[in-house]
Structures are given as C-alpha cells and as structure tokens.
KEKE-3310 file (N, C-alpha, C; in steps of 0.2 Angstrom, whole numbers, plus 5000, padded with zeros to 4 digits):
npx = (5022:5032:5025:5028:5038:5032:5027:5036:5051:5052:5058:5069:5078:5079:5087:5099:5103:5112:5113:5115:5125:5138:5133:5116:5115:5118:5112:5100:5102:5102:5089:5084:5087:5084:5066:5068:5071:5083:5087:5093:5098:5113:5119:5135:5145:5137:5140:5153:5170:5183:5176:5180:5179:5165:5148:5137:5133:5122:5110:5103:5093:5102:5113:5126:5129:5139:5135:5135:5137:5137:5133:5137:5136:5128:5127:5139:5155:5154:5167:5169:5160:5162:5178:5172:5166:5172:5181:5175:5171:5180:5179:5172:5180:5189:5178:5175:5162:5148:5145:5139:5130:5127:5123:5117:5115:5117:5116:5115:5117:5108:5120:5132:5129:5127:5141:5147:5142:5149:5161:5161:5159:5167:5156:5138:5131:5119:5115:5110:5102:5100:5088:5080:5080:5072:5061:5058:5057:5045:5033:5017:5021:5034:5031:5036:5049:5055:5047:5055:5070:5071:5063:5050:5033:5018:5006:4991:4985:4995:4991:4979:4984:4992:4982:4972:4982:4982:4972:4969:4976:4970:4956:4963:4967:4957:4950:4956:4956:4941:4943:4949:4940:4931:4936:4941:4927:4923:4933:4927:4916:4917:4926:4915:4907:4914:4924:4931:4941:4954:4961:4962:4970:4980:4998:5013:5025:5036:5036:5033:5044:5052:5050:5051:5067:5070:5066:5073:5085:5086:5082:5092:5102:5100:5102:5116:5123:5121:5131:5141:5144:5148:5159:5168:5169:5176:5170:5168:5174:5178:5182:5191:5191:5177:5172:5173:5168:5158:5156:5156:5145:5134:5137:5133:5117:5115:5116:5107:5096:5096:5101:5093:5080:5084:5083:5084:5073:5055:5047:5035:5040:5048:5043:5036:5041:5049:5037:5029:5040:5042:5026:5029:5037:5033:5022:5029:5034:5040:5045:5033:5041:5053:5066:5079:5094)
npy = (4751:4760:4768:4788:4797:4807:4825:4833:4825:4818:4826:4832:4822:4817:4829:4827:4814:4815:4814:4817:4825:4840:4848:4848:4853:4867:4873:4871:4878:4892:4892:4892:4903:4912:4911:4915:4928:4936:4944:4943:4932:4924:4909:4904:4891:4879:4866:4863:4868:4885:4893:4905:4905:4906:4901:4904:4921:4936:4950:4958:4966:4978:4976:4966:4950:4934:4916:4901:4883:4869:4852:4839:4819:4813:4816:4829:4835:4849:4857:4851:4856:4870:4874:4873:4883:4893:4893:4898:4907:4916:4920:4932:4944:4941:4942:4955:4957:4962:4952:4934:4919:4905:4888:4875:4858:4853:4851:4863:4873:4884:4892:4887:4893:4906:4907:4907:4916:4927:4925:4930:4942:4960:4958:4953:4940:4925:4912:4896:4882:4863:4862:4874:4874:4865:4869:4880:4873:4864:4870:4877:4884:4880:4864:4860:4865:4855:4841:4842:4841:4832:4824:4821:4817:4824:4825:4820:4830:4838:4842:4849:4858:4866:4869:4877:4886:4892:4895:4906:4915:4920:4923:4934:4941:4946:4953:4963:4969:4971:4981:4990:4993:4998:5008:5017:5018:5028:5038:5043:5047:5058:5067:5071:5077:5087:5095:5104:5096:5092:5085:5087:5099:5109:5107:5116:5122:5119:5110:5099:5097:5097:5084:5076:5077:5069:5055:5053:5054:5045:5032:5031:5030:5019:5011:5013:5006:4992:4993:4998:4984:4976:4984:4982:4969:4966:4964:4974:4986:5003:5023:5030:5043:5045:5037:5042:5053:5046:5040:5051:5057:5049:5049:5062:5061:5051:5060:5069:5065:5055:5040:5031:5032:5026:5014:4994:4994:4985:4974:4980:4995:4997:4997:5007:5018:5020:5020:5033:5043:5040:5044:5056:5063:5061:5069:5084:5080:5070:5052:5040:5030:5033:5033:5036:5039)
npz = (5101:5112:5126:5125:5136:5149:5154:5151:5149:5139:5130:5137:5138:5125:5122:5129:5127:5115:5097:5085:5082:5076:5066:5066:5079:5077:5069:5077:5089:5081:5079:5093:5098:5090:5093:5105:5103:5096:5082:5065:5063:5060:5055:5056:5049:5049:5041:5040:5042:5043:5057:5066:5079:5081:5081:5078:5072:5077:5082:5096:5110:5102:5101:5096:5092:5099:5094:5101:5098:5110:5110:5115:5117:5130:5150:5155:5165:5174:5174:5160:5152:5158:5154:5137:5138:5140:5131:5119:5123:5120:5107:5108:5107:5096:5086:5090:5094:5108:5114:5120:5116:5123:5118:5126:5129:5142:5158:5170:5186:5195:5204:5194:5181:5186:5188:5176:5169:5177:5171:5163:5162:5157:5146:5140:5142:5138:5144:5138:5143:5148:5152:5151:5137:5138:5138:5131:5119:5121:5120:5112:5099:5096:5093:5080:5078:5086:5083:5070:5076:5085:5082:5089:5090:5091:5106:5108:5117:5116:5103:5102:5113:5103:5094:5099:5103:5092:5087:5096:5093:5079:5083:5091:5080:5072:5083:5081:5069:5070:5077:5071:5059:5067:5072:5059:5055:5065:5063:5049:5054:5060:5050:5044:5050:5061:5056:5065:5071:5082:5076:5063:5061:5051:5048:5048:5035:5042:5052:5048:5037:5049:5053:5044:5043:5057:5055:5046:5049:5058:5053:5044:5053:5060:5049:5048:5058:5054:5043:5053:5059:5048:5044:5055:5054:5045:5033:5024:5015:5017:5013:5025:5028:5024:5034:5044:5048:5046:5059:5065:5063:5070:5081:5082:5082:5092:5103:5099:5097:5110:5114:5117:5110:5098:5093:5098:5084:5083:5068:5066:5070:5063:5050:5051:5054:5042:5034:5037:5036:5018:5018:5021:5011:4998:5000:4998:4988:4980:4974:4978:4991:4991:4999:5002:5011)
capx = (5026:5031:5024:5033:5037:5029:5030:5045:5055:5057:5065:5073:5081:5084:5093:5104:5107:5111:5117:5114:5133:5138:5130:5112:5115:5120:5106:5095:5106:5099:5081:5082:5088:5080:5063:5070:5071:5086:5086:5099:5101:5116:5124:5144:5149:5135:5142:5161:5173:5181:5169:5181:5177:5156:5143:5131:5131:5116:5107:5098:5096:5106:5121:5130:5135:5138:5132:5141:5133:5138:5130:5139:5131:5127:5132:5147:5156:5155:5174:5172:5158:5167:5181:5170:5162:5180:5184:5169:5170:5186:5175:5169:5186:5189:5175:5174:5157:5146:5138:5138:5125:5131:5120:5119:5112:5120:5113:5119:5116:5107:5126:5133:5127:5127:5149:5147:5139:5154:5169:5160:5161:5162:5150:5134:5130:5115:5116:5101:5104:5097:5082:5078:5080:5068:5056:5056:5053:5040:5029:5014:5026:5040:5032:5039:5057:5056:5048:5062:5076:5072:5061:5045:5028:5013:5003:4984:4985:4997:4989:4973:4986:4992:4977:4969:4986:4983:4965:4970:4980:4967:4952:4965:4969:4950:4948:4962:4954:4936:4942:4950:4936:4925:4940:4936:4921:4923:4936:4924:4912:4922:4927:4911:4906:4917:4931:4936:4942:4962:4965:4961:4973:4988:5004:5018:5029:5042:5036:5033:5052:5057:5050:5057:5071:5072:5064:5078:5092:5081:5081:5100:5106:5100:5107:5123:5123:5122:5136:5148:5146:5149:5166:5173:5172:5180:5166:5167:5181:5174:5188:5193:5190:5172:5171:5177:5164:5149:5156:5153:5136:5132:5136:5128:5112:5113:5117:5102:5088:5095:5102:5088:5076:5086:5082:5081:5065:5052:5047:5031:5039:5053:5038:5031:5046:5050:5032:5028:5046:5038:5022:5028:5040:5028:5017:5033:5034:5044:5041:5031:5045:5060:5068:5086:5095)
capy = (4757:4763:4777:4792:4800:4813:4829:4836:4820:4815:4832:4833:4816:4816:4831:4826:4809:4820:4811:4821:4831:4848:4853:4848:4856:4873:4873:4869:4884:4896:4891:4894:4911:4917:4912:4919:4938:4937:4947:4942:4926:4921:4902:4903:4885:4871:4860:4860:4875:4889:4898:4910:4905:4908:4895:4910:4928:4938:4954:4959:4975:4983:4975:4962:4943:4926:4911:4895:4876:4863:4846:4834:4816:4812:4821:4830:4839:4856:4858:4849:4863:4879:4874:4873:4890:4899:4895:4900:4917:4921:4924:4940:4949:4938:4943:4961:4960:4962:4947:4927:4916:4899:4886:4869:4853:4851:4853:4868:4874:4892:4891:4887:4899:4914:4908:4908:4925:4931:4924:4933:4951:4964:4955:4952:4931:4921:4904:4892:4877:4856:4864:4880:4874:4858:4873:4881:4867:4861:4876:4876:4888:4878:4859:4860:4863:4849:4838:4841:4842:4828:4819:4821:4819:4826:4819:4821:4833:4845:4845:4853:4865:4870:4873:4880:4893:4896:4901:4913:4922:4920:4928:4941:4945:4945:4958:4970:4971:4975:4987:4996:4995:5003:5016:5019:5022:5035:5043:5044:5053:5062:5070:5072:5080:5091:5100:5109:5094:5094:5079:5092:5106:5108:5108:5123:5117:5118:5107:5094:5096:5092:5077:5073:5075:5065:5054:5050:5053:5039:5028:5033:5028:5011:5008:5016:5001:4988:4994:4997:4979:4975:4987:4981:4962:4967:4962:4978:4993:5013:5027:5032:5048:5046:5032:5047:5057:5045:5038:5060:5060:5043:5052:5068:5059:5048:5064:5073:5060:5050:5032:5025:5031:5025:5007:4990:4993:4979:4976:4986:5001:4998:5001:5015:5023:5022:5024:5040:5047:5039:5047:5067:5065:5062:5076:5087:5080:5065:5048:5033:5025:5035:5032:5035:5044)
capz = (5102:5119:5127:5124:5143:5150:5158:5148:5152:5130:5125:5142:5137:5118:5121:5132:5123:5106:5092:5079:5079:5076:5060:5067:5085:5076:5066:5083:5093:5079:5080:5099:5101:5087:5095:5110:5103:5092:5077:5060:5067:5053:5056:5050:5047:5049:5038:5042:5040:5049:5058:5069:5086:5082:5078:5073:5073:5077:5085:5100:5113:5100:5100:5091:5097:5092:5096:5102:5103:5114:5112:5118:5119:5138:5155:5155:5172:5175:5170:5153:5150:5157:5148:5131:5139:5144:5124:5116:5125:5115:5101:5108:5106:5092:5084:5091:5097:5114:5118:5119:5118:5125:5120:5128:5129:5148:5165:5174:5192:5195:5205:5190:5176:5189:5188:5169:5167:5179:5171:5154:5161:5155:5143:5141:5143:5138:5144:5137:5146:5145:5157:5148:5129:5135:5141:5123:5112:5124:5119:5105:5091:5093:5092:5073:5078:5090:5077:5066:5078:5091:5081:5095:5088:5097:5108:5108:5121:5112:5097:5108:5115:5099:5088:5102:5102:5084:5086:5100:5086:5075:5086:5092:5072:5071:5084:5079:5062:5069:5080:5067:5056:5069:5073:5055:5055:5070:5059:5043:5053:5063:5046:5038:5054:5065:5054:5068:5076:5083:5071:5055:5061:5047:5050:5045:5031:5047:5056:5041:5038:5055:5056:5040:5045:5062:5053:5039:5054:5062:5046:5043:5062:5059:5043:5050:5063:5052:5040:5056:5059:5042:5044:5061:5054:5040:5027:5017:5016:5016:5014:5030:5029:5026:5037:5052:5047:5047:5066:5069:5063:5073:5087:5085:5082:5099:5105:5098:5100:5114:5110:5120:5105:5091:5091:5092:5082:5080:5063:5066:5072:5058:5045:5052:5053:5035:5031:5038:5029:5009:5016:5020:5005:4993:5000:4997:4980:4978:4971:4985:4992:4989:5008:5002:5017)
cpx = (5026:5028:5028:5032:5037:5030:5038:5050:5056:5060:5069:5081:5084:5088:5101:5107:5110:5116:5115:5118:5132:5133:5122:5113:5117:5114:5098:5096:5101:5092:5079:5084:5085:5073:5064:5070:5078:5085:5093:5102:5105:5121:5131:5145:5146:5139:5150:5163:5176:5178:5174:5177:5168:5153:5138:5133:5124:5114:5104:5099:5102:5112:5123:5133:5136:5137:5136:5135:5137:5134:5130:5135:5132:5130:5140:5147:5156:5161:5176:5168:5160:5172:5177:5169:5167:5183:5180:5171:5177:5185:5173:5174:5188:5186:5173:5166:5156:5146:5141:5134:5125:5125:5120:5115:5113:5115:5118:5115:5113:5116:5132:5134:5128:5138:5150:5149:5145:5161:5165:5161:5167:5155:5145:5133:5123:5118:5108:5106:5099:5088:5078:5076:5074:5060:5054:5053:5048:5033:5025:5018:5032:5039:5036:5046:5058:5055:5055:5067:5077:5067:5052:5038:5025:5008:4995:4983:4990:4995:4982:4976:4989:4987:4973:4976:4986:4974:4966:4972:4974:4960:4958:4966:4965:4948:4949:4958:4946:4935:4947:4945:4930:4928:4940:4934:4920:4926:4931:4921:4913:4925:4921:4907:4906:4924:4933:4939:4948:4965:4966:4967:4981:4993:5008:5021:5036:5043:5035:5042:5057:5055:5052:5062:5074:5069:5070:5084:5092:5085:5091:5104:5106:5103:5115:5126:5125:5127:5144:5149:5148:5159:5171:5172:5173:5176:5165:5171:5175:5182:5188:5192:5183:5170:5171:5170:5158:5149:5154:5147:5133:5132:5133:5121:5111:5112:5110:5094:5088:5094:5097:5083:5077:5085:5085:5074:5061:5049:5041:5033:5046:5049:5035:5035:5046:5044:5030:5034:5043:5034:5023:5034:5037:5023:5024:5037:5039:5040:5039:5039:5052:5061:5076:5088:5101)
cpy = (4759:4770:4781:4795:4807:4817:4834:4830:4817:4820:4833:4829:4815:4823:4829:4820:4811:4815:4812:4826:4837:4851:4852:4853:4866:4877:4875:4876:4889:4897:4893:4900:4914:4919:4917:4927:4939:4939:4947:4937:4923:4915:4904:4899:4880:4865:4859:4867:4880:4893:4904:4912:4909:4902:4901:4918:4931:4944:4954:4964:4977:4983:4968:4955:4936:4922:4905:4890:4873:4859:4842:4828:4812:4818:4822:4835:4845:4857:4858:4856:4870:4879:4876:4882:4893:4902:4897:4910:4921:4924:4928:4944:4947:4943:4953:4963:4959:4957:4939:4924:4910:4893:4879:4863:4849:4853:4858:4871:4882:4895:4893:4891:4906:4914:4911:4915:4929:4930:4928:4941:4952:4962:4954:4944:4931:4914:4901:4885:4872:4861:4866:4880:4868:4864:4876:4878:4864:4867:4875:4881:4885:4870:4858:4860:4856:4842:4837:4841:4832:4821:4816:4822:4822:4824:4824:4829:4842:4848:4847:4860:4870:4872:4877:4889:4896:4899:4908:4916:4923:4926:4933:4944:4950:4952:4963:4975:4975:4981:4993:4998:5000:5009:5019:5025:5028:5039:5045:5049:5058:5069:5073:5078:5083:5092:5104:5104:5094:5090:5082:5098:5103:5110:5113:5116:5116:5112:5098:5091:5094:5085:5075:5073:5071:5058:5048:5051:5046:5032:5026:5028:5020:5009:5008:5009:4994:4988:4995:4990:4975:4977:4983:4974:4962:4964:4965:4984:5001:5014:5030:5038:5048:5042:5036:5050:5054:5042:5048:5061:5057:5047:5058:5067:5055:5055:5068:5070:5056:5043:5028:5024:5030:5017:5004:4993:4986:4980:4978:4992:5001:5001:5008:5019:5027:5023:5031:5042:5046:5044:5057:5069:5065:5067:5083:5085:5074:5060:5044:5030:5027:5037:5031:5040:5044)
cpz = (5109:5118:5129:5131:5141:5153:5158:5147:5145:5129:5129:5139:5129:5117:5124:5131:5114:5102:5085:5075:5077:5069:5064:5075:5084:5074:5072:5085:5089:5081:5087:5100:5095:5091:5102:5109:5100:5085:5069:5063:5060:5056:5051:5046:5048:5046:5037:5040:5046:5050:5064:5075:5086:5078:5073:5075:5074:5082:5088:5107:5111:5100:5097:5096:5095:5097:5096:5105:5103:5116:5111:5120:5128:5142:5153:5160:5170:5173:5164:5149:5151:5154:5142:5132:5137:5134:5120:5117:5121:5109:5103:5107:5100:5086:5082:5092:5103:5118:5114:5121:5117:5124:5120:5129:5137:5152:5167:5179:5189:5197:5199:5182:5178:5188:5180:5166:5169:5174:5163:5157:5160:5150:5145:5140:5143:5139:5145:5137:5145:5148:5153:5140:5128:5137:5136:5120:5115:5123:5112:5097:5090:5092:5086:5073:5082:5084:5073:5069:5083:5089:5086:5091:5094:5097:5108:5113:5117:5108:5099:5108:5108:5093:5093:5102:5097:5086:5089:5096:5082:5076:5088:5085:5071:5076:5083:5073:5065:5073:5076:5063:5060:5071:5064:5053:5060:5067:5054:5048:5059:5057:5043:5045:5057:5062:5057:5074:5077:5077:5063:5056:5055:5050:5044:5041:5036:5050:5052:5040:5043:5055:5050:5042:5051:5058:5049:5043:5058:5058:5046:5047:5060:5055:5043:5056:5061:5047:5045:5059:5053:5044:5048:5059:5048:5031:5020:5019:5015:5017:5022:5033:5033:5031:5046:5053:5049:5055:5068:5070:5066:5078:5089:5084:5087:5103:5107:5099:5106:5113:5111:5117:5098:5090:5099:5091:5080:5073:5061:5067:5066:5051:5046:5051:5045:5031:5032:5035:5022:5012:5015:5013:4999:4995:4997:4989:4978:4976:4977:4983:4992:4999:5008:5009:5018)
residu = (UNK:UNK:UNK:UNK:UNK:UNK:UNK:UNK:UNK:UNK:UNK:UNK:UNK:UNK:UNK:UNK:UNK:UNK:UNK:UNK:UNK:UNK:UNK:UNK:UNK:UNK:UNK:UNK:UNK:UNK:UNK:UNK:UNK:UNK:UNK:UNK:UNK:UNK:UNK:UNK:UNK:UNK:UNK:UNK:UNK:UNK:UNK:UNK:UNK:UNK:UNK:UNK:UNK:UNK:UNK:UNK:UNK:UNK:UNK:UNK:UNK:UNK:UNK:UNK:UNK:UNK:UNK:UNK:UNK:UNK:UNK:UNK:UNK:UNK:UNK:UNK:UNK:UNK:UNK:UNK:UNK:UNK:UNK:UNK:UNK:UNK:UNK:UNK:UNK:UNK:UNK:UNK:UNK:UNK:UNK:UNK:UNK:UNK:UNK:UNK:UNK:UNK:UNK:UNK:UNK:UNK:UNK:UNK:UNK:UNK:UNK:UNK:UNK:UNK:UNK:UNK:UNK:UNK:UNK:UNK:UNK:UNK:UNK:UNK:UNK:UNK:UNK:UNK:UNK:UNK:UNK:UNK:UNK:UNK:UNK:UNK:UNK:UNK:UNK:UNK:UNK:UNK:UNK:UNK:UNK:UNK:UNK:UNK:UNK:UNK:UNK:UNK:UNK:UNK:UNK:UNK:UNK:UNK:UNK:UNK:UNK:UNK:UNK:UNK:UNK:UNK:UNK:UNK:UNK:UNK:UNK:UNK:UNK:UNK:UNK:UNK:UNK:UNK:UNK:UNK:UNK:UNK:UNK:UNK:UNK:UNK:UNK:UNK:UNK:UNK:UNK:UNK:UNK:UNK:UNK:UNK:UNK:UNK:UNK:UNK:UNK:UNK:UNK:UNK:UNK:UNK:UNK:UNK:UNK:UNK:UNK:UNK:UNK:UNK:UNK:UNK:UNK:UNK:UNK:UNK:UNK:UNK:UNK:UNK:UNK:UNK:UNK:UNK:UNK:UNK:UNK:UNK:UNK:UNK:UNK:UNK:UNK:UNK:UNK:UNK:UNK:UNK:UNK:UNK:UNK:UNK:UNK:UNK:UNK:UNK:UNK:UNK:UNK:UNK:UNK:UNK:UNK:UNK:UNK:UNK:UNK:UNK:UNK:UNK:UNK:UNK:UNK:UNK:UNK:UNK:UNK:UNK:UNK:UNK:UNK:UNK:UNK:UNK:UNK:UNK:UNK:UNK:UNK:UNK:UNK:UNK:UNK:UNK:UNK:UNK:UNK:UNK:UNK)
# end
C-alpha cells in the first residue's frame, strides 16, 4: 500500500480531485459549517430536487442563511467559481435571508475571497475554501467526517492526537464535576452555618415576578424568531392581524432588553433560561415544566 501524504497533502488533494458529486458534497457542506458554529444546519435537496437556489439552510449570529456547495472535480479558474458564486448569491433574496455560506472545494486567493465577500454586500459571506475545509477535517473532532467523506484512515500519529483530545475533555469533565462538588460542599456549610449570609436573603413577590416575566419575554422572543422564519418562507400561514401584533411585541422587547441580550443562546444558556422560568413557576404554584409563553 502506498504511503498516504503528509502534512495535509491527502485531504488537500482528495478534495480537490472530488468524485463523489452533488449529493455527497452537500451532505460534507453541512458537516462543515455546522462544526464551524452553525446552528439548524437543514440540507434542502441532497438527493436531487428543487432546492430554490440553497443546498442548506441554517443559523448563526442571529440571522438566517443558506448554504451552497461547489465541488467540482479538479481546478477550476477563478471566473468558473465566481460565476457559480455570483448565482448562488441569488438565493439570499430568493430565499429572503441574511447570509451565504459558499462552500468550496477550490483554491481561492486572500485577493480572491476579500472580491467575493465584496460582490455579496450588503450581506453577510462565509467563504470556506480547498485551504480552510482541508484545516477542518484535518482536526481530532472531525477525523470521522473525513473518514466518511474522503475516505482517510488515520495514521498512528493522529490516533495519539485524538485520544489524547478526548482525554482532555474527559480530565476537564472531571474537573468541572469536582469543583462543583466542593462548591457544594462550601454551599452546604455555608447554610448549616451562616443564615445571615447575602445568598439567604428573600426576595419580594415583585421582584420574583419580574424576572418571571423577562424571563418568558426572553423564552417568547426566541421562539418568535424561529416562527418569522417559518412565516417569511412561506412554510406556515398566521392571520395577519395577529401576525402585526406579534412583529409589535418583537419590537418592544428588543426595545426593552436590547437585541444584543436576546440571543443566539448556547444550548447551556438556552437551559438555564427555561430552567429558572419551570423553577419560579413552580414556586408560585404551577406544574415543573410548564414554559408556555
């Protein structure tokens, strides 16, 4: 068996000889911007169809975008990809969202990319290029998609870097947990101890109620976010009136919190949110878990 090349030089290379066609390269697209920090990463049409100018749809800083791959087998000139780009991009009016996330299997200059980004304003543009995508898969979390996409075992050397990357998780798990159990333990005897400490003082039924209610305007907004992308792609109808009203209350809630505190949340700050709401509801008498809003 030859030796597989080194120093990037196989994923480099088996992306840029792709022969695997549109359905596996859409499939690949999603796996990389997910990892990236996309959140509802949704593929339209891998397996044939129309997709209305998107390979995927998907979230991230809050706004809505879709996703387009190009991977073409071999080089291809800068003209054949900005064409592909220039049509891609039509899916952002198309579509009615923010953002495209252009992903490609090509080589593109810093030159190149900075032209891309420009012919996309006012937009927001991601462009993950042959470079950037071979920088990804080349990581201990993503050997698995490479694996499967590209076909790349690993070599003695990565299987080191990735069990050694899962231990790291594994000792940080490990610490998190003993330094809760010994915050705890300060807590327990912090209670059995000093009842006049700040952490004991009660709260007014007022002040209980407010955070309820930012709380469930919080919860609300979000869910309000994900229902006007529903709307504006035409996936589900509301009466118009009401539909007026809940664009009013969207607003007086950026308004009132400031948009910069209403999300994205991660999905630890998405639990706590909705936890703490279950938990003062049930102190004011409801059932665990009722988080209607």
């Amino acid at each position: 068996m030859d030796r597989r090349r080194t120093d990037g030089d196989e994923t480099w290379n088996r992306l840029l000889t792709w022969t695997k066609g549109q359905k596996a390269s859409e499939r690949l697209s999603a796996h990389i911007i997910r990892v990236d920090g996309f959140k509802s990463v949704d593929p339209s049409h891998p397996l044939g169809g129309r997709d209305g100018l998107k390979d995927i749809v998907a979230i991230k800083d809050n706004i809505t975008w879709i996703g387009a791959a190009y991977f073409p087998r071999g080089t291809k000139n800068y003209q054949e990809i900005k064409d592909k780009f220039l049509n891609d991009l039509k899916g952002i009016k198309t579509n009615k969202v923010s953002g495209l996330a252009f992903v490609t299997n090509q080589e593109l200059t810093l030159k190149e990319r900075m032209e891309l980004k420009k012919l996309g304003k006012p937009n927001t543009i991601e462009i993950y290029h042959l470079e950037r995508i071979s920088s990804i898969l080349d990581t201990p979390e993503n050997y698995g998609i490479r694996l499967e996409f590209l076909d790349i075992q690993l070599t003695k050397e990565e299987q080191l870097s990735y069990f050694a990357k899962r231990d790291e998780k594994i000792f940080g798990m490990s610490e998190k947990l003993e330094n809760l159990m010994m915050d705890y333990s300060s807590f327990k005897r912090s209670f059995e101890l000093n009842m006049e400490n700040e952490i004991f003082k009660e709260r007014t039924e007022e002040e209980v109620s407010a955070a309820m209610n930012e709380f469930t305007d919080k919860i609300w907004y979000d869910r309000h976010q994900i229902f006007k992308y529903r709307v504006k792609n035409k996936l589900t109808t509301v009466d118009p009136k009401i539909w007026k009203g809940a664009l009013k209350a969207a607003k007086e809630v950026e308004k009132k919190y400031g948009i910069e505190n209403l999300g994205p949340h991660s999905d630890f700050d998405w639990g706590m949110l909705n936890g703490k709401l279950s938990a003062l509801r049930w102190v004011f008498g409801d059932e665990w878990d009722m988080l209607d809003t």
